[in-house]
C-alpha positions, 0 to 999 in steps of 0.5 A: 849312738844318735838322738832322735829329733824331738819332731819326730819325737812328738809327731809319733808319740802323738800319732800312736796316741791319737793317730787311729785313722786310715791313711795316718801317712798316705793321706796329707794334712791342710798345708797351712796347719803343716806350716804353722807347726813347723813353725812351731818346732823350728821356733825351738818350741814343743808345740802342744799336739792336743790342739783342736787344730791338731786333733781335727786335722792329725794327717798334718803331724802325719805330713810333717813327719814326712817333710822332715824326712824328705828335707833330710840332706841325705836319704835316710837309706843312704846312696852308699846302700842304695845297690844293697837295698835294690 
């Protein structure tokens, strides 16, 4: 059995909550509101979502979600699978 991270955690929490947009995924948020949560997170910290910050600009809960699974070292469909999913 795995833990899910607690980014990811919080980022879908909040985005179920608060996330009833078009293209909560497909459209990226302000580069500099991504950085400073993950800043947030990586400084062992759970940010608070409910920020204006964050609620004027949910696509950067959206895009740290999706840096989080682009930076994982493997894929999360792994190589080993790769000829089974194709």
């Amino acid at each position: 059995c795995f833990s899910v991270p607690q980014v990811l955690k919080s980022c879908t929490e909040f985005i179920e909550k608060h996330g009833i947009v078009d293209g909560i995924y497909r459209l990226s948020g302000i580069a500099s509101n991504i950085q400073k949560l993950r800043h947030e997170f990586d400084s062992e910290q759970i940010p608070d979502l409910t920020k204006d910050i964050y609620i004027q600009d949910i696509h950067c809960v959206g895009s740290l979600c999706k840096l989080y699974f682009r930076e994982l070292p493997n894929p999360l469909l792994t190589y080993q699978l790769y000829e089974k999913f194709s």
